[in-house]
C-alpha positions in Angstrom: 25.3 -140.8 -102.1 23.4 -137.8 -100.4 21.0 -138.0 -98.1 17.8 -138.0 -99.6 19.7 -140.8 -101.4 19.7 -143.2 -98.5 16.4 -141.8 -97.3 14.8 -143.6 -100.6 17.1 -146.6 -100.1 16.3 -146.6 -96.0 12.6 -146.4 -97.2 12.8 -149.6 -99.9 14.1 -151.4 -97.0 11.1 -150.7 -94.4 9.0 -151.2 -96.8 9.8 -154.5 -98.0 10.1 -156.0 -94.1 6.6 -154.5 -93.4 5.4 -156.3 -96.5 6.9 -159.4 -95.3 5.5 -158.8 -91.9 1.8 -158.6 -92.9 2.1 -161.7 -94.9 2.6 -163.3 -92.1 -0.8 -163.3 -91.6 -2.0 -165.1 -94.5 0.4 -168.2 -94.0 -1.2 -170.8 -91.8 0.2 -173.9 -93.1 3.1 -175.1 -95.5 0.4 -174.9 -98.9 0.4 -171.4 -97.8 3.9 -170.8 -97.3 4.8 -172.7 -100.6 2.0 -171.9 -103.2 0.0 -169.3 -101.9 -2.6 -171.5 -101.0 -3.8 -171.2 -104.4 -5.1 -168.1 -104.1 -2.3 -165.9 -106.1 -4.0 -163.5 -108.7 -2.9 -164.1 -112.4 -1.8 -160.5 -112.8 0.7 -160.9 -109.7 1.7 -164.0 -110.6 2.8 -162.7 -113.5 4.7 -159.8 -112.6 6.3 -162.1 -109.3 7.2 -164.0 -112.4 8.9 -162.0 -114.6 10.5 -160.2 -111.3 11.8 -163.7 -110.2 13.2 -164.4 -113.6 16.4 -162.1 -113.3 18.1 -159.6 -111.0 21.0 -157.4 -109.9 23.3 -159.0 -112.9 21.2 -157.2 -115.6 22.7 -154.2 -114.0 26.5 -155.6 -113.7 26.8 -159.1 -115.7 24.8 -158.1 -118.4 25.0 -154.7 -118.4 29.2 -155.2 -118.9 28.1 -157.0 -121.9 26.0 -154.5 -123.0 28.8 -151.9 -122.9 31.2 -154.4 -124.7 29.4 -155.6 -127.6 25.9 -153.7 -127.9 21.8 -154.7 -128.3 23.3 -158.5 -128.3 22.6 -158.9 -125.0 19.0 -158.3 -125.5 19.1 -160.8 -129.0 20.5 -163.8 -127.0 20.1 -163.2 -123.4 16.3 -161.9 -123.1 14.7 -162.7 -126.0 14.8 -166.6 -125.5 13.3 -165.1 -122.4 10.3 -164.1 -123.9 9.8 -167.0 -126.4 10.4 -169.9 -123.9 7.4 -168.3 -121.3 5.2 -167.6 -124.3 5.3 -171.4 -125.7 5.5 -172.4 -121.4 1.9 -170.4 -121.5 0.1 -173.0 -123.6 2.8 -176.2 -122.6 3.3 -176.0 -119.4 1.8 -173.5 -117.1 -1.5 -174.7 -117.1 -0.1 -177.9 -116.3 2.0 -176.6 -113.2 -1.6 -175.8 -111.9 -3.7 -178.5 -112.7 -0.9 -180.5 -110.9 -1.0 -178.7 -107.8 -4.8 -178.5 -107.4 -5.2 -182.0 -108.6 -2.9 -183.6 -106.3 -2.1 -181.2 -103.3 1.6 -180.8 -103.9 3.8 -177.8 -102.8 6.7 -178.6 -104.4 7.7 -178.5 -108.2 9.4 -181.9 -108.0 6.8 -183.8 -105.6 5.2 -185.5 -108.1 8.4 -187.2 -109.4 8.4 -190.1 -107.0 4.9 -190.8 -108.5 6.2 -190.4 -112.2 9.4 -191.9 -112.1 10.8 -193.2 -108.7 12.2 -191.9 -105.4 15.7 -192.0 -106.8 14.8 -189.8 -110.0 13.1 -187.4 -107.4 16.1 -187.4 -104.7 19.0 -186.9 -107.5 17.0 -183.9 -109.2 16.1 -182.2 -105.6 20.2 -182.6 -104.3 21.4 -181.4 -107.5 19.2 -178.4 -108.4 19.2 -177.0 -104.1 23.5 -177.2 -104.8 23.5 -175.2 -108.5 20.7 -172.7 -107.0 23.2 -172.4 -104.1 25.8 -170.4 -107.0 23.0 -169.3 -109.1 21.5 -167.1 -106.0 25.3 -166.4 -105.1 25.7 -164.9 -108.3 23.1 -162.9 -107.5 24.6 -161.6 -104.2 27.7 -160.9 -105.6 26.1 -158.9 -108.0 24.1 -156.5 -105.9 27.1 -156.3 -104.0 29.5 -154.6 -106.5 26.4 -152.0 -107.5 26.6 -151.4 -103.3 30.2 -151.1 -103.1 30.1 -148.5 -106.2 27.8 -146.2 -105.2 28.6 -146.4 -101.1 32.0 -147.9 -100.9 30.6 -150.8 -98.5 32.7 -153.8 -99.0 31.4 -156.6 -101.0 31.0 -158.8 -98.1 29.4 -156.3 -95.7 27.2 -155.6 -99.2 26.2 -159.3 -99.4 25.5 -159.4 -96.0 22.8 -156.8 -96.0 21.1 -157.4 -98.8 20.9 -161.2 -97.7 19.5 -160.6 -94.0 17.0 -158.0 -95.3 15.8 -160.6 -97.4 15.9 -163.5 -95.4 13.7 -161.5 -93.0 10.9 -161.1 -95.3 10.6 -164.0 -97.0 10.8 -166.3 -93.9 8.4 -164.8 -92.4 5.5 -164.3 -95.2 6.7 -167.1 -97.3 5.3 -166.8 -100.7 2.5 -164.5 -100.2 5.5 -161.8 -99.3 7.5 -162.5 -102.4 4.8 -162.1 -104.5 3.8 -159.0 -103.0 7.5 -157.6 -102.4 8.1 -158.6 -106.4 4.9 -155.9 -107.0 6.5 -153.5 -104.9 9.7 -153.9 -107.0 8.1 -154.0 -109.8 7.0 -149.8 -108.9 10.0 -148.7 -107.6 12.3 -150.6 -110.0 10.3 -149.2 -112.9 10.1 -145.5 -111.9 14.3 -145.7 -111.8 14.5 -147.0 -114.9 12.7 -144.7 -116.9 14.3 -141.7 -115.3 17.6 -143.7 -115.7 16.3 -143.5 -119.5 15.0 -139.9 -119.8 18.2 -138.9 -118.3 20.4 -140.8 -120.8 18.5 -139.7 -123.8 18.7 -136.3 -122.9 22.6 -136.2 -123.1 22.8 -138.0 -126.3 20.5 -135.4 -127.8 17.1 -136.4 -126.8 15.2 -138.6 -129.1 15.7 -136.5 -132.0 19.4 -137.4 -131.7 18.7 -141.5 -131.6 19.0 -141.5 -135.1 22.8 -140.6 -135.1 23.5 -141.8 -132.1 23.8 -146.0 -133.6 26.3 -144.4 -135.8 28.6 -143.1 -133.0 28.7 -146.8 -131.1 31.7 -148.9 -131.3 32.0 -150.9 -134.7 29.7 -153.7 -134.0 27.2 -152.5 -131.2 24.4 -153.0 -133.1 24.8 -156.6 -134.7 22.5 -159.1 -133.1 25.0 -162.0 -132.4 29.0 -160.9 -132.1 32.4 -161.9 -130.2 31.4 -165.3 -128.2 27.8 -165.1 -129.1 26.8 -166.5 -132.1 24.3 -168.3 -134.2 24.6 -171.9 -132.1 25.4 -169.8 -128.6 22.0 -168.6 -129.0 20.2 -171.7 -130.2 21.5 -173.3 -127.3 20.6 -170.4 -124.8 17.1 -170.7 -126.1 16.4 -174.2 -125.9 17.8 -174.1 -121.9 15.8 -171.3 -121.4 12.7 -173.1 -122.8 13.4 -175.4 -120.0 14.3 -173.3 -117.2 11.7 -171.3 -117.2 9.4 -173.1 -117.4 9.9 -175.5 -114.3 13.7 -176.2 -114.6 13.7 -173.1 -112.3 11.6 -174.1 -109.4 10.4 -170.5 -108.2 9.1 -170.1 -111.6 6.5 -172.9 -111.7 5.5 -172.1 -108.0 4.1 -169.2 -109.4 2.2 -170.8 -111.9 1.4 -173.2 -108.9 0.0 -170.2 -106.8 -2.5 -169.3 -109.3 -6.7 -170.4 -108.7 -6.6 -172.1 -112.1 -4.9 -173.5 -115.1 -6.2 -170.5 -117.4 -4.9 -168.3 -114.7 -1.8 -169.9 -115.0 -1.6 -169.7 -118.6 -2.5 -165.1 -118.3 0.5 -165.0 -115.5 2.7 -166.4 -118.2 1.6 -164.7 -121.3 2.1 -161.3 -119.1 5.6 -162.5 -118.1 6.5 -163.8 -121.5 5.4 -159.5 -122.5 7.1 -158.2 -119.8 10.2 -160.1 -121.0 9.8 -158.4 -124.4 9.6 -155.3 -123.6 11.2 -154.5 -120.0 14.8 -155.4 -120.7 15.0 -153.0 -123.7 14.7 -150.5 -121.2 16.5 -151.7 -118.1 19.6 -151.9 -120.7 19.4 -149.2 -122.9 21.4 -147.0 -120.9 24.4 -149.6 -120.6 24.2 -150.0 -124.7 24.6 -146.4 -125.2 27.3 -145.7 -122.7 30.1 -145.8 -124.9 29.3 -142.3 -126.6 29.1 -140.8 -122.9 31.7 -143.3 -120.8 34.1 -144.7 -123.6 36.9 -145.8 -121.0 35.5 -147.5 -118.0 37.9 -149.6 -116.9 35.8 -152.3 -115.3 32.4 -152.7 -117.6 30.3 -154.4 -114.6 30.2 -151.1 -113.3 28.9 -149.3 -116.1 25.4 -148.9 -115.2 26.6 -147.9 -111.3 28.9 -144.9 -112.6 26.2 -143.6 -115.2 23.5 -143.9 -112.4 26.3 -141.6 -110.1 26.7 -139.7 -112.9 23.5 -138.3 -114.5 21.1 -138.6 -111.8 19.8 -135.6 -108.9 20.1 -136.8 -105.5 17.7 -139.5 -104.6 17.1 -141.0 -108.0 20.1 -142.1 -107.0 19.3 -144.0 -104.4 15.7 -144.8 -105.7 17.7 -146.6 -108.4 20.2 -148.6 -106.4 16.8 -149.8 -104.5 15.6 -150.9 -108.4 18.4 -152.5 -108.7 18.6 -154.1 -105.2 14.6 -155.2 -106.2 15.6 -158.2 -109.0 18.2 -159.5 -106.4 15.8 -160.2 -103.7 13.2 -161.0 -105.8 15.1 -163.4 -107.5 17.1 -164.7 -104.6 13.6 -164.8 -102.3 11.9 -166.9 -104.7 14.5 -169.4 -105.1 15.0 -169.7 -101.1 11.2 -170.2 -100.7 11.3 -172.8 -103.8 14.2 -174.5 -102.1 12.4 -174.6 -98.8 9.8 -176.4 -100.7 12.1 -179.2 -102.2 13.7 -179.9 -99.0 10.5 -180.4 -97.0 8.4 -182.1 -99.3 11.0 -184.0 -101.4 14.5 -184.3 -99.1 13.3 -184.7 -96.3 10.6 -186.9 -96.1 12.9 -189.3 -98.3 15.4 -189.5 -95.8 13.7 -189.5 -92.7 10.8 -191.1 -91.8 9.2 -188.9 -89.3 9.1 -185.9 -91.7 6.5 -187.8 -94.1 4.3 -186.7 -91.2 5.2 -182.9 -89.9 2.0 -181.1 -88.9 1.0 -177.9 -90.0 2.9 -176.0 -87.8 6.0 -178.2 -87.7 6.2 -178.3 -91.1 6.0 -174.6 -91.3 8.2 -174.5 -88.8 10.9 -176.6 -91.3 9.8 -174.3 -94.1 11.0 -171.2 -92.4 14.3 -172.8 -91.1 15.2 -174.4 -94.7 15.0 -170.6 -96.2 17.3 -169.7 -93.6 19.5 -172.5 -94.1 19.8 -171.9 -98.0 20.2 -167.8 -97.7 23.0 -168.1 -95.6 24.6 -170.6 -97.3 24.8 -168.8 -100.4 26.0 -165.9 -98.5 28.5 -167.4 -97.9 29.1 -169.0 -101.3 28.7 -165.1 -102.9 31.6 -164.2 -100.9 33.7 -166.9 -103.4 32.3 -165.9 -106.3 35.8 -164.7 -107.6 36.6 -168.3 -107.6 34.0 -169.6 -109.9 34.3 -166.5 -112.8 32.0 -163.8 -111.1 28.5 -163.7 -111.5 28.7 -163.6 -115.2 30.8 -167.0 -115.6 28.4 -168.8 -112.6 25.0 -167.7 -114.4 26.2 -168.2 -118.0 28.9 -171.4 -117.7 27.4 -173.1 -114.5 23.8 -172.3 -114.4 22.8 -172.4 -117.9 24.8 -175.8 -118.4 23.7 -177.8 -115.6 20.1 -176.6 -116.1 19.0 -179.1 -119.1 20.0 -182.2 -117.1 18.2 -181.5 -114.0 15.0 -179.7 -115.8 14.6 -182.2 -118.8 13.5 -185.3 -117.3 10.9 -183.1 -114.9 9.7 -181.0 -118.0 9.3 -183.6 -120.3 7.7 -185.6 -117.5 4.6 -183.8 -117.6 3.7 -184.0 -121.5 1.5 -187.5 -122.6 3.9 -188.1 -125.2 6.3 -188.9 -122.8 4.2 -190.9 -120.8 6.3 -194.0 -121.5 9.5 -193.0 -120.7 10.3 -194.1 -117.4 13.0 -193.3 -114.1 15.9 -195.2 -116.4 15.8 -192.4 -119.4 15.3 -189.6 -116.6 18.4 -191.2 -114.6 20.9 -191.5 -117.7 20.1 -188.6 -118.8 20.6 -186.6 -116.0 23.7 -188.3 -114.6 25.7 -188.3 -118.3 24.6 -184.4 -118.9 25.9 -183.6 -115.2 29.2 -186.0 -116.6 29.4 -184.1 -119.8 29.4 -180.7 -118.0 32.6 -181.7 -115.9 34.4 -182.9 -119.1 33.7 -179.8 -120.9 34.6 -177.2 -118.2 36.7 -179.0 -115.9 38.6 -181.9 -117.9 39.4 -180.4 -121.3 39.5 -177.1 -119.7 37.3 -175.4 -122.5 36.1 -171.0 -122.5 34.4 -171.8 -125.4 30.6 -171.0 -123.8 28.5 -172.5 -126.7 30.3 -175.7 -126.3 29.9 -175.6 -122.7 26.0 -174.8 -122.5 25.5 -177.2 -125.5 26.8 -180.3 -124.5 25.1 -181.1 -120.9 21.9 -179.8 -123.1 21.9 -182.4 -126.0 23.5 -184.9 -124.0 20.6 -185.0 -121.8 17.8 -184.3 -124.3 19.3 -187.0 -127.1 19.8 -189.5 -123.9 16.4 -188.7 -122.6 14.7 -189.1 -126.1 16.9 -192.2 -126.9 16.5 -194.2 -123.9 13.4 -193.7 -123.3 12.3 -194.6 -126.6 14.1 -198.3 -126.7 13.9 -198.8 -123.2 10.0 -197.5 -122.7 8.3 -198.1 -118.9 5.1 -197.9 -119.5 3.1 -197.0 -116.3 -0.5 -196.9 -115.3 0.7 -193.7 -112.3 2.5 -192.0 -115.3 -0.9 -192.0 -117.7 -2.9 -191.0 -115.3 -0.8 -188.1 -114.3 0.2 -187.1 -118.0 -3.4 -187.2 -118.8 -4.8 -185.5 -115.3 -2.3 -181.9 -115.9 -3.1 -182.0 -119.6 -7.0 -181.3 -118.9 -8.6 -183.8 -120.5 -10.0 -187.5 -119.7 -10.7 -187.9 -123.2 -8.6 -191.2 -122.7 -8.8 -192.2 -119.5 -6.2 -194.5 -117.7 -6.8 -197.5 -115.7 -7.0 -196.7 -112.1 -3.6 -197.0 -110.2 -2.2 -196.8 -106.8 -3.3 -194.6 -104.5 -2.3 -191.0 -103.7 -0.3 -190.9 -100.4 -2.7 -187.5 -100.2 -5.7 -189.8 -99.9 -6.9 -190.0 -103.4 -6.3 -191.8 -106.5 -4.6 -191.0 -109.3 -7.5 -190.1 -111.5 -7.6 -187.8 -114.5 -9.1 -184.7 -113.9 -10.5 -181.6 -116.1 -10.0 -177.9 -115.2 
């Protein structure tokens, strides 16, 4: 890179501590650090959303896909995007919202122990911290080969930058900052795309030449589902996706969390669900077209990297690798500060007894050393990646399996049609769809990536749905919850037991 190059990247860097340094300010307590006190505007919200929703594998995972087989990456790995927040913007954000205003919480899984039990609560929390341990590893990794690319830094030394720079920010400002850093992305992630676009379409021929141009991609290119992704690949992909972002990935309903109210909540994700639409059309359609100017690039993840090297003057360079650096550490703050969250309010209060009464400062305190904790273990974790199929094979044969079991029970949890089905569906079903995952992938051995999404999915869901339904709980706590986040007391619920917040568990209307 030249030097204005690393000027722009130098500058990203600066920016993003000094972001993370005046959010300090606005985090007093551990609502603060967690959910933004409440006071998150919709329109950030939903662009810390979308920003948290993916990161430096669109650019090396994805992006190799994109150069192999064409627009399917957009037809089964963003689209399901788009359609799971837009049906999350009428299910479940609102809920998110009216959960965290009606009863205090911080954390995405802190009302489980209400719902179901402690046990339900403390097997999701340890399960979901250790698979967002490889899913922000992935993440590392990723950023890391774009570094080593353009620079030559080794992957480690790579992972370690990004990972520190990071971990300074979001300590420090907690939420607030990686809302604010995700805006700043946002900028600087879109002006280096669309140049990355102009620049592209000028040496195909411009737009006049994107009518020939589909004709001159590899046989196939243009199909919607090809090679390993097809018809039930998808279906599966969607209905995980459905889950996971919509709560099964914890940073995602903290920002719904963050918002002042449940219609808030529902704008952030109808802005995402846009964003999701439109944005990764653009972020990929250099990579799709890359075989009429790059036909033999030996290793495919760094497709985007060379064309970037390539095309580009001095310091869009640079501006870009800072675009691409931007979903990482949005992604990867997020989750740390989600994580933080879990294992304050969920783990450890659970386990010990003195941390079901930190302070505000102690518990902050806890907050900020957790998110240390967790970056630097998956640091270290990123540095194995090799071992566990790149970033590609951990986001689409680790993450996207285990997801169903762990989200399901919390998901479903929420709706009053569920209301009956109590901690022995959610325990089943999660334990057999973890149990199903480690036949598939680990026992029989199988590549085959629809069968290895699919069965932890309908293992769970039809063992949720089953269980639940000829084994029913019924609960008085579980009505009233169900029928408090849903925004109506048109049916109201007996009183139960008290809220260890100090209230009862009372329906309540936005």
């Amino acid at each position: 890179m030249a030097w204005p190059d690393w000027v722009a990247l130098g500058g990203y860097f600066v920016v993003m501590l000094l972001i993370g340094l005046w959010s300090h300010r606005r985090v007093s307590d551990v609502s603060d650090y967690f959910t933004g006190g409440g006071r998150m505007p919709w329109w950030l919200s939903g662009i810390s959303h979308h920003m948290s929703g993916y990161s430096a594998a669109v650019f090396v995972a994805y992006a190799a896909v994109a150069y192999s087989y064409g627009v399917t990456i957009y037809v089964w790995a963003f689209l399901p995007l788009a359609v799971a927040t837009g049906v999350g913007a009428w299910l479940f954000a609102p809920r998110w919202n009216r959960l965290r205003r009606r009863y205090h919480v911080a954390s995405p899984l802190e009302y489980l122990s209400r719902r179901y039990n402690v046990a339900t609560q403390q097997a999701l929390a340890w399960s979901g911290a250790l698979l967002k341990v490889f899913d922000v590893a992935a993440k590392w990794a990723s950023v890391a080969i774009l570094l080593n690319v353009f620079t030559g830094v080794s992957l480690n030394i790579g992972i370690l930058i990004t990972g520190v720079v990071t971990l300074v920010y979001c300590t420090v400002g907690g939420l607030w900052a990686d809302a604010l850093t995700d805006f700043g992305q946002f900028v600087i992630q879109g002006v280096a795309a669309l140049s990355m676009v102009i620049v592209t379409l000028d040496h195909v021929g411009g737009p006049s030449g994107l009518g020939s141009l589909w004709d001159r991609l590899p046989a196939g290119h243009t199909h919607p589902l090809v090679g390993p992704y097809t018809a039930g690949f998808l279906t599966a992909y969607v209905v995980v996706k459905l889950f996971e972002y919509n709560g099964g990935m914890w940073n995602l309903a903290q920002r719904y969390m963050a918002t002042d109210s449940a219609p808030a909540a529902k704008r952030s994700a109808v802005l995402s669900a846009v964003l999701y639409l439109i944005w990764p059309a653009v972020l990929l359609f250099p990579s799709v077209v890359a075989p009429v100017l790059m036909p033999h690039i030996a290793d495919p993840q760094q497709v985007y990297a060379l064309m970037a090297e390539n095309l580009l003057p001095a310091g869009l360079v640079g501006l870009t690798l800072a675009g691409m650096f931007s979903h990482t550490m949005a992604m990867a703050s997020s989750d740390a500060n989600a994580i933080a969250s879990v294992v304050v309010r969920d783990i450890i209060p659970a386990v010990a007894r003195k941390g079901r009464a930190l302070g505000a400062r102690t518990g902050l305190l806890a907050a900020r050393v957790c998110t240390v904790c967790f970056i630097a273990v998956s640091m270290v974790v990123a540095m194995e990646a090799r071992h566990f199929g790149g970033p590609l094979g951990i986001i689409t044969a680790l993450v996207a399996a285990v997801m169903g079991p762990i989200s399901i029970p919390m998901l479903l949890g929420l709706l009053p049609a569920f209301r009956r089905w109590g901690s022995l569906a959610a325990l089943i079903s999660w334990a057999c769809g973890l149990a199903s995952f480690v036949v598939v992938k680990y026992v029989m051995d199988s590549t085959d990536q629809t069968l290895t999404i699919a069965t932890p999915l309908v293992t769970s869901l039809a063992l949720y749905l089953v269980v639940g339904l000829v084994f029913p709980q019924p609960s008085t706590v579980a009505d009233e919850i169900t029928t408090a986040v849903s925004g109506t007391d048109a049916v109201r619920a007996p009183r139960g037991p008290a809220d260890p917040t100090g209230e009862s568990l009372a329906a309540a209307t936005d």
